[in-house]
PABA-887176 format. One record per residue (C-alpha): y, x, z. Coordinates in steps of 0.02 Angstrom, whole numbers, padded with zeros to 5 digits, always signed. Layout:
YXZ/...
//
This chain:
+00412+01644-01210/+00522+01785-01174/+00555+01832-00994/+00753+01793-00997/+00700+01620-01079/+00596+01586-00907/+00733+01660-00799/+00858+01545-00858/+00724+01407-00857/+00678+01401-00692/+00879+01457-00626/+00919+01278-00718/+00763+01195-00612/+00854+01275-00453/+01024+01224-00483/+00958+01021-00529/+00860+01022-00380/+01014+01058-00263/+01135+00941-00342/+01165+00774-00244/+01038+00610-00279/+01132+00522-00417/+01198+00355-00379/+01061+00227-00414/+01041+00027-00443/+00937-00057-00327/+00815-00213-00352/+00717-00304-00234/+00661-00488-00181/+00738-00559-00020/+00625-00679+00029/+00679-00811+00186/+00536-00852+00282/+00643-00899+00419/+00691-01075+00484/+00891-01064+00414/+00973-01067+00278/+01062-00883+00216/+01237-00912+00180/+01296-00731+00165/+01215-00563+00138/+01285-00412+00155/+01222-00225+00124/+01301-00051+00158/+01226+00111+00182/+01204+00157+00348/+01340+00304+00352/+01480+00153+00331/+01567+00037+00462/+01608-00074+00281/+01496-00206+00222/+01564-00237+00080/+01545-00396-00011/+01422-00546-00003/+01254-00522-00122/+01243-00700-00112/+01400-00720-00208/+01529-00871-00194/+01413-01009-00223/+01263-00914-00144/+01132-00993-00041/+00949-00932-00003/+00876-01096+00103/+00718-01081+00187/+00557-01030+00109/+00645-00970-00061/+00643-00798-00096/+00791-00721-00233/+00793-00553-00336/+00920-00469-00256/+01036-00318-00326/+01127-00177-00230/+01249-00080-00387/+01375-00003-00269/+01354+00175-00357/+01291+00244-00175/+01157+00388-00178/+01106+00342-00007/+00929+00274+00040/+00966+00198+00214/+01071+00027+00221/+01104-00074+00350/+01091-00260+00300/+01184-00421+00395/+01136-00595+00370/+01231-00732+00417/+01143-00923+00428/+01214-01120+00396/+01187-01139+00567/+01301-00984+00612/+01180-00872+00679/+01215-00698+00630/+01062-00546+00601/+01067-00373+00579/+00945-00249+00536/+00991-00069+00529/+00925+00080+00431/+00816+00013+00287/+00774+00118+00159/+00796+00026+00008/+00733+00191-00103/+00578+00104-00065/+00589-00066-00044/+00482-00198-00162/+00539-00338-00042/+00640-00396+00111/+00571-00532+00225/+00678-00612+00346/+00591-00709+00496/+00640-00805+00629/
//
């Protein structure tokens, strides 16, 4: 290869590696190992105050000791979300900061 082929080769490597993460689709398994039924779930990245709307969806439930593949499509590139979980019994939980980049699974316990 010529040298101005490589120049231009590795200026295109430079400029994709400083463009902004592209907005991704997430996937992963909630699983409720605690002792309530999930009503509503909710997930926002952790540079919101919005939650946005319920995974669960209108008829949504996740009782005790299921687990449910779970999708996050909001067209964010972030990594960290915040997620709040909100029980039959109207107990409310949130965990902050998760970095759902990485995340096979989601456990919730009592």
């Amino acid at each position: 290869m010529n040298t101005k082929l490589l120049g231009a080769i590795a200026a295109l490597a430079l400029v994709a590696g400083s463009l902004p993460a592209a907005a991704q689709n997430i996937e992963f398994t909630l699983i409720n190992d605690s002792s309530h039924t999930l009503h509503y779930f909710y997930a926002a990245p952790s540079n919101t105050s919005d939650w946005g709307d319920d995974l669960l969806g209108d008829t949504g439930i996740l009782e005790s000791g299921y687990q449910a593949t779970t999708y996050i499509y909001d067209g964010s590139d972030q990594c960290l979300y915040d997620f709040r979980f909100e029980t039959a019994e109207g107990g409310m939980l949130e965990e902050y900061e998760i970095d759902i980049c990485t995340l096979g699974s989601y456990t919730l316990t009592d």
